[in-house]
MILO-497958 format. One record per residue: residue number from 1; x, y, z of N, C-alpha, C in turn. Coordinates in steps of 0.2 Angstrom, whole numbers, plus 5000, padded with zeros to 4 digits. Atoms other than C-alpha are relative to their C-alpha. Layout:
resi,neast,nnorth,nup,caeast,canorth,caup,ceast,cnorth,cup
NUM,X,Y,Z,X,Y,Z,X,Y,Z;
...
END
This chain:
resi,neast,nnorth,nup,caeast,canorth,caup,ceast,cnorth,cup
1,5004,4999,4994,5014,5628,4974,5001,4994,5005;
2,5003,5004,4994,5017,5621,4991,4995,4993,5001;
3,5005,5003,4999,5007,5606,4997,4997,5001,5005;
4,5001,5000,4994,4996,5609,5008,4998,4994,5007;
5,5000,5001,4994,4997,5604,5026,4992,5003,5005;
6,5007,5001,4996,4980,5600,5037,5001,5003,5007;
7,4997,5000,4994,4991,5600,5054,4999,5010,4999;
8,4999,4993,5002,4995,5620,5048,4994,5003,4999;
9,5006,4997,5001,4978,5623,5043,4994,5001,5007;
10,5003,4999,4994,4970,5619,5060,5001,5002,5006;
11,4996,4998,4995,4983,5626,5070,4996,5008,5000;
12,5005,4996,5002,4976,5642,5061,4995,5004,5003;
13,5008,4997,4995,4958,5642,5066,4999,4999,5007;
14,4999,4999,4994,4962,5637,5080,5003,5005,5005;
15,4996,4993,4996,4973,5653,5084,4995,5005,4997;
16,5004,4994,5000,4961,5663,5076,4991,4999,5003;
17,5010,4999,4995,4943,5657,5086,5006,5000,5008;
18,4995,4996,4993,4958,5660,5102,5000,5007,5001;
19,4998,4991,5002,4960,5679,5095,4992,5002,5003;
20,5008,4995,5000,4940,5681,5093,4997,4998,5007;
21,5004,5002,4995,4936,5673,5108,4992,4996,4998;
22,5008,5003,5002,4921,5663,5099,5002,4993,4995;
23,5002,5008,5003,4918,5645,5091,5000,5005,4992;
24,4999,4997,5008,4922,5647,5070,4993,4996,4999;
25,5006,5006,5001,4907,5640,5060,5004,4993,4996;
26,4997,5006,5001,4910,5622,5056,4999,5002,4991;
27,4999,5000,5007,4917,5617,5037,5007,5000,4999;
28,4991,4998,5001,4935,5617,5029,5000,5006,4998;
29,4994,4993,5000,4949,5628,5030,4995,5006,4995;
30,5001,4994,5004,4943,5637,5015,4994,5004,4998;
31,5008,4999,4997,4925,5638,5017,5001,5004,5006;
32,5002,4995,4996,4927,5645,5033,5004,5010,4998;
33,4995,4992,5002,4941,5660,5027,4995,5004,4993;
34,5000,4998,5009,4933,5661,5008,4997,5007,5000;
35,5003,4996,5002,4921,5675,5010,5003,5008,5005;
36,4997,4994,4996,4933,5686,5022,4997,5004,5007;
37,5004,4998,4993,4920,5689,5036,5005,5000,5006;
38,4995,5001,4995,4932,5679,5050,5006,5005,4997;
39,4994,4996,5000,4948,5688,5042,4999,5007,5003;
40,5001,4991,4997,4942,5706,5045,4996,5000,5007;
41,5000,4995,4991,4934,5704,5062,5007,4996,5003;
42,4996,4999,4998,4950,5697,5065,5005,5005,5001;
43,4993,4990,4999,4963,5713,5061,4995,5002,5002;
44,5003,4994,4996,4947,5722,5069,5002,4998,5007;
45,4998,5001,4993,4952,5712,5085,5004,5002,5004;
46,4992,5000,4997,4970,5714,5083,5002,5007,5002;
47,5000,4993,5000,4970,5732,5078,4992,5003,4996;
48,5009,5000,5003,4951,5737,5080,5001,5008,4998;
49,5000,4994,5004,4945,5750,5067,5003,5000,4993;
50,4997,5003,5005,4955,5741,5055,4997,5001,4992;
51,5006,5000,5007,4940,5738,5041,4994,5002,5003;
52,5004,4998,4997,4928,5749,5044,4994,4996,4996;
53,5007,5003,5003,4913,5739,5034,5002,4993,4998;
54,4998,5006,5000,4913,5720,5034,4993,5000,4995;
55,5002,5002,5005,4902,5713,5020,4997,4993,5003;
56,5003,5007,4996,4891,5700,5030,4998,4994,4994;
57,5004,5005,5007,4882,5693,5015,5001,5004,4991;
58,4998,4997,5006,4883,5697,4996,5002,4996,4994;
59,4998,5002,5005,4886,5696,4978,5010,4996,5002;
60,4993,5002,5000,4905,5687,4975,5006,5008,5000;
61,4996,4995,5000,4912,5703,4972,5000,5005,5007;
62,5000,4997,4995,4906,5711,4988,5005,4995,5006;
63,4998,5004,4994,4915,5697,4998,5006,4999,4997;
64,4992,4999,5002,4930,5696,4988,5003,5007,5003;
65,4995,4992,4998,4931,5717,4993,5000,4996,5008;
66,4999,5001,4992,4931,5709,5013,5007,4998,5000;
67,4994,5003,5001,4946,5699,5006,5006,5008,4999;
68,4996,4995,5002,4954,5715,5000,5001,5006,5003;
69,5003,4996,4993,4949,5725,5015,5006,4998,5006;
70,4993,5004,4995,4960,5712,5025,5006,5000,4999;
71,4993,5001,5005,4975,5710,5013,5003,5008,5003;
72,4995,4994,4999,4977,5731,5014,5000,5002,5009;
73,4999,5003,4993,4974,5729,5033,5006,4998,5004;
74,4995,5001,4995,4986,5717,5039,5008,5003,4996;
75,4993,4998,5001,5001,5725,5027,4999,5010,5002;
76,5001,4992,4994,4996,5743,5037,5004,4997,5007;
77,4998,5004,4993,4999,5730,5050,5008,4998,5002;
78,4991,5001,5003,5018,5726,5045,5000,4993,4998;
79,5000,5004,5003,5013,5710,5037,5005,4999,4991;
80,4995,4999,5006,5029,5707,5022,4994,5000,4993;
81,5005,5001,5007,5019,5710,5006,5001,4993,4995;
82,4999,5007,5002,5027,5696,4999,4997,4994,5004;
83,5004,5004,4995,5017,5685,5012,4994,5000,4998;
84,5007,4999,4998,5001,5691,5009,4997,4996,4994;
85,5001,5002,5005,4992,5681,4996,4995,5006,4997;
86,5005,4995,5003,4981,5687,4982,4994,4997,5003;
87,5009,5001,4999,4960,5687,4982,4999,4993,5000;
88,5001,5006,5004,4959,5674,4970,5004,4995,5003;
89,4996,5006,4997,4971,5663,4981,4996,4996,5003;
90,5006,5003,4994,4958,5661,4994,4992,4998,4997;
91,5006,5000,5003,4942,5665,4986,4998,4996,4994;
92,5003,5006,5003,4943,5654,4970,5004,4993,5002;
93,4994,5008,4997,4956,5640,4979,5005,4999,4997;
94,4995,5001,5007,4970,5644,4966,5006,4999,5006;
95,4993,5002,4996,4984,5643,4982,5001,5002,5009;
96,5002,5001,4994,4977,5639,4999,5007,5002,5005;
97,4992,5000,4997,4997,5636,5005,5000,5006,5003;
98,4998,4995,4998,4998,5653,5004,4998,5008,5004;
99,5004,4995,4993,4984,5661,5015,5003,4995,5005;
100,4997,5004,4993,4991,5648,5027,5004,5004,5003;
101,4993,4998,4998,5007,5655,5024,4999,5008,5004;
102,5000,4990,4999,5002,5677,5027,4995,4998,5006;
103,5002,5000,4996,4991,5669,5041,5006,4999,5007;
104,4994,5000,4996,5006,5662,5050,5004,5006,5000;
105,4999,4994,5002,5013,5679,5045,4998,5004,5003;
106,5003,4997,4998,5002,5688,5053,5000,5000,5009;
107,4997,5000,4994,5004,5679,5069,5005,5001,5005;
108,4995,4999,4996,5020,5681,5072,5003,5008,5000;
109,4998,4993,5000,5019,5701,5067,4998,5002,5006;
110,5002,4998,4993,5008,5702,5083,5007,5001,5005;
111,4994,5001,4994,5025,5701,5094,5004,5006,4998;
112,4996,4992,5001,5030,5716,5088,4994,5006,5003;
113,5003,4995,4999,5015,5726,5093,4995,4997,5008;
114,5000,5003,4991,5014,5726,5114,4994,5002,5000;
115,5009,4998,4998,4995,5733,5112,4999,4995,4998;
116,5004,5007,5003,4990,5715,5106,5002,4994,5005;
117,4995,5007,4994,4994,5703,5121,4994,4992,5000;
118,5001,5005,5001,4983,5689,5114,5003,4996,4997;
119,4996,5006,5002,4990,5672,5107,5004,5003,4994;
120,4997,4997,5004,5002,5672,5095,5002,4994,4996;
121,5002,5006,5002,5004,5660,5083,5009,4999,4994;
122,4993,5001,5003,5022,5651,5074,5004,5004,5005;
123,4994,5002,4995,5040,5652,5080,4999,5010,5002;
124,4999,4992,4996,5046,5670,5092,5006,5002,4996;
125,4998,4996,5003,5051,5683,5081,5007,5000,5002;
126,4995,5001,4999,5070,5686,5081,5003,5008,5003;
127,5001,4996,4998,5077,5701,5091,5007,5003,4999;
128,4996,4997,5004,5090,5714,5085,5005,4999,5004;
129,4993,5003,4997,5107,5709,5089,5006,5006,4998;
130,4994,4993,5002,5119,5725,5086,5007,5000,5004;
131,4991,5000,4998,5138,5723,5086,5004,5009,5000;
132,4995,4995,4999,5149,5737,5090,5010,5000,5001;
133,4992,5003,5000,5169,5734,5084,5003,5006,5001;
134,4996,4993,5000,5180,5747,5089,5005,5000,4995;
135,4996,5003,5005,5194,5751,5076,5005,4998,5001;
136,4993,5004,5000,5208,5742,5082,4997,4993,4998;
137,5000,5006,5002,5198,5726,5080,4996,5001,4992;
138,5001,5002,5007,5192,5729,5062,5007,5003,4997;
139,4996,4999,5004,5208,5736,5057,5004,4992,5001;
140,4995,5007,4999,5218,5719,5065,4998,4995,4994;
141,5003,5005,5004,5204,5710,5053,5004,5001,4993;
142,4998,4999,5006,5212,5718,5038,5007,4995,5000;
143,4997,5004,5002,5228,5708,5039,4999,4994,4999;
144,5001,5008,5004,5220,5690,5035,4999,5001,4995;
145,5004,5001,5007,5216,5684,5020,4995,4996,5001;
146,5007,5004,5001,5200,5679,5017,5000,4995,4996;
147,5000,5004,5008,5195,5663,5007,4996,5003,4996;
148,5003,4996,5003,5182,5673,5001,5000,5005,4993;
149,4997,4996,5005,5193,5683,4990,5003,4998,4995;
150,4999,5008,5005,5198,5670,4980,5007,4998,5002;
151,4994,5004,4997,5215,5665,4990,5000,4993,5000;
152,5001,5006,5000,5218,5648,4986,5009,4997,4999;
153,4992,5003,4996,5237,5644,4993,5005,4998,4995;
154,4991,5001,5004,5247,5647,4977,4996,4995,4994;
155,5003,5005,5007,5237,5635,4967,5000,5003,4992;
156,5002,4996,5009,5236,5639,4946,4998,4996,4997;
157,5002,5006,5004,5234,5630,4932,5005,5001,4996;
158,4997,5001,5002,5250,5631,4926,5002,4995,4998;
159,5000,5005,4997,5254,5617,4919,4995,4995,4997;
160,5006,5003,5000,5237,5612,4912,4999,5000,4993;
161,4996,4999,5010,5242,5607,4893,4991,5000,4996;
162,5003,5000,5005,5223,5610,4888,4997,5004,4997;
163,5003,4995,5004,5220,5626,4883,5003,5000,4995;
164,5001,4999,5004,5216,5628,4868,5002,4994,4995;
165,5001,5010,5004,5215,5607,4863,4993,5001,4999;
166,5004,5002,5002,5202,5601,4855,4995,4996,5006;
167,5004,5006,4995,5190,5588,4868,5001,4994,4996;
168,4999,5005,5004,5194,5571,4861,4994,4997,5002;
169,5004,5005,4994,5179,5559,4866,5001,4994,4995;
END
C-alpha cells in the first residue's frame, strides 16, 4: 500500500468543494468522503442524474450503498476499473491511497467530456497521436537489423571451455 500523501489529499477537497460550488464539512480526508454523500452529489454535478438516491443519514450499510452508487457511477463515466477503489477502502480505512488515487482518476477523465467545463484536477490528459507510413517507408525499415532481434555483431560463445564443467568453488 502506497503511503499516503496529505498535499494530494487536500488538493482533492479542494477540487471537489470547486466542482460543488460549496464549503466541505470540516474533519479529515476520510471523514469527509467515508459515508459517500460528497462523492455522489459529486458524479451528480459532473454527470447529473448519475445516483438517483443519496442515502443522507443511515445504518453502515445504507451509506456503504452511497459508496457503491459512486464507484458504478464514475466507471459509467469512463473511470479505468482498475482505479476505482473498493467500499471497504474508504469506509473501513483499509487503503485511503487508493480513493485518492480513482479521485485523481476521475478528475482528469472530466477532459474528455466537453459537457463538464468545471476544474479539472491532475496532469492534461494525453491526445491521440496517429502515424501514417506509406509503403515505401515500412518496406526501407525491413532491411535493418534490429538489435531487438537478437543481432549481436558475430559474437558467440564459441570458445567457452565450460559447458559441461563442473563449478569449482
Amino acid at each position: 500500500m502506497a503511503p499516503r500523501n496529505k498535499e494530494q489529499e487536500a488538493e482533492v477537497l479542494q477540487w471537489i468543494s470547486d466542482v460543488l460550488g460549496e464549503k466541505l464539512p470540516p474533519g479529515p480526508y476520510e471523514d469527509v468522503l467515508k459515508d459517500g454523500v460528497v462523492l455522489c452529489k459529486l458524479i451528480n454535478k459532473m454527470a447529473p442524474g448519475s445516483v438517483k438516491k443519496i442515502q443522507e443519514r443511515g445504518t453502515n450499510f445504507q451509506l456503504m450503498e452511497n459508496i457503491q452508487r459512486f464507484q458504478a457511477a464514475i466507471k459509467k463515466y469512463g473511470v479505468p476499473e482498475e482505479e476505482i477503489f473498493q467500499t471497504a477502502d474508504l469506509f473501513e480505512r483499509r487503503n485511503i491511497p487508493q480513493v485518492t488515487l480513482c479521485l485523481y482518476s476521475l478528475g482528469r477523465i472530466t477532459q474528455k467530456h466537453p459537457e463538464f467545463n468545471g476544474p479539472t484536477l491532475g496532469p492534461k490528459m494525453a491526445d491521440k497521436n496517429e502515424r501514417n507510413f506509406s509503403d515505401e517507408q515500412l518496406r526501407a525499415h525491413h532491411g535493418e537489423l534490429n538489435l531487438q532481434m537478437g543481432y549481436n555483431k558475430g559474437a558467440s560463445q564459441a570458445g567457452l571451455g565450460s559447458f559441461g564443467n563442473s563449478r569449482h568453488m
